[in-house]
N, C-alpha and C positions, 0 to 999 in steps of 0.2 A: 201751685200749678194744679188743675185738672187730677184728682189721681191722687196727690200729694199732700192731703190735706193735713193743715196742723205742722207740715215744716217750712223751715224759714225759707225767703225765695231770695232773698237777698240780703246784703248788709241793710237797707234800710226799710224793708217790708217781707212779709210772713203771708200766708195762702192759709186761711182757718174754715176749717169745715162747714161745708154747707150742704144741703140736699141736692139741688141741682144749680146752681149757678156757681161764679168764683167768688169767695169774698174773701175780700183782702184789709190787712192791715199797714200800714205804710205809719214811718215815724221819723224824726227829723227833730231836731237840735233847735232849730228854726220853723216857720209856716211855709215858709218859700221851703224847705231843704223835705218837707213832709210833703207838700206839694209836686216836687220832683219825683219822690221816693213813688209816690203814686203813680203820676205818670210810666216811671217804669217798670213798674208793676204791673200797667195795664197792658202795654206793649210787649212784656215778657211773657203774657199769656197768649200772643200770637207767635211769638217765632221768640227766638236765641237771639236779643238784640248787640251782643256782645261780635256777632258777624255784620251787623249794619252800621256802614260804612256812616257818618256827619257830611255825606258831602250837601244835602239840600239843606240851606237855614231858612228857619220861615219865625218871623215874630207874630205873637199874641197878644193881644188887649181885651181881655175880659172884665167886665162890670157886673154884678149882683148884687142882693142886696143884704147876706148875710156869708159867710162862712159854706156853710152846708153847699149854696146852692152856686159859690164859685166854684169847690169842689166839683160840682156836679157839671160845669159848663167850660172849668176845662177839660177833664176828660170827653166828655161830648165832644168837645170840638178835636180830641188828639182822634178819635174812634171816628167820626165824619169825616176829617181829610185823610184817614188810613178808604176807609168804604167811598170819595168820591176819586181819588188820585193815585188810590194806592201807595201813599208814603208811610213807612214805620219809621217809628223815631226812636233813637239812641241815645238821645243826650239833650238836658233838659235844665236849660236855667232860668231860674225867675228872679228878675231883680229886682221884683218887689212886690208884694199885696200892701195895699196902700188906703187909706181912706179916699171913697170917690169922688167926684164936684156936689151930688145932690144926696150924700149918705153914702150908705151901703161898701164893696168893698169893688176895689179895679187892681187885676193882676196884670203882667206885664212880662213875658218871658219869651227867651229864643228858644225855638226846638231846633235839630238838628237832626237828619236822618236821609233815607233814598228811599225810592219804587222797591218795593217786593219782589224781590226774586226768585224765583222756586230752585232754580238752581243752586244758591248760595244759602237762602235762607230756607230752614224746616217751617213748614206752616205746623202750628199747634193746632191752639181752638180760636173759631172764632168768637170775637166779639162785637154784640147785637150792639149792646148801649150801657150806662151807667145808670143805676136806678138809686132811687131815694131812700129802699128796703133798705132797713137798719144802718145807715147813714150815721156816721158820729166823729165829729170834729173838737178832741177834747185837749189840753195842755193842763198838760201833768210833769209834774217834777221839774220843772224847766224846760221842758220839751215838747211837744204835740205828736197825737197818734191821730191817724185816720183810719175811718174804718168805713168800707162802702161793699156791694155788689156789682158784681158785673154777669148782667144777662148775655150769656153763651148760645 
């Protein structure tokens, strides 16, 4: 978090020092579980999603053409339906990244969450967008770390 830099923000992702933006590290056993771990990580940077309640599900289908830039276009699109609808999301499955019909890679997950509340939920910081600065999608040791920014 913001503030926090260099401590861990969850069981499955870490907040590592940056000058002015957030960057984060997210890790996972699996691609989909690192994928997740992102997710909320991104979300934990606006509010305590641990008080947002799963009542809205909304499924995803995303297509790219590499790693990096599905990374890149699911959080985009988890930070675009927070900025057009107002939904923060809590809980986050992906059943799979997958090979696409023409290459590339197609993710496929349910998010879970509700409308922002000021009441219930602290707003943090916001967030602008996910950027491609120091971007890294590596598996290591049997597992995968991601590491991105996020423009505050």
């Amino acid at each position: 978090m913001p503030g926090n830099e260099g401590v861990q923000g969850g069981a499955g992702y870490r907040y590592l020092d940056h000058t002015a933006d957030v960057y984060v590290e997210a890790h996972g056993a699996s691609l989909e579980e690192a994928f997740e771990n992102a997710a909320l990580a991104t979300m934990e940077v606006m509010t305590d999603t641990s008080k947002v309640s799963p009542t809205i599900e909304r499924r995803i289908e995303i297509e790219a053409e590499d790693r990096g830039s599905l990374l890149y276009k699911w959080l985009e699109e988890l930070i675009a339906e927070f900025d057009i609808s107002g939904v923060v999301y809590s809980r986050f499955h992906i059943a799979g990244i997958e090979e696409g019909e023409e290459g590339g890679l197609r993710l496929r997950a349910v998010v879970a969450g509700e409308e922002l509340d000021p009441e219930r939920h602290a707003q943090r910081t916001g967030v602008k967008a996910v950027t491609y600065h120091m971007m890294e999608v590596r598996e290591l040791n049997g597992g995968y770390t991601l590491r991105f920014v996020l423009d505050v």
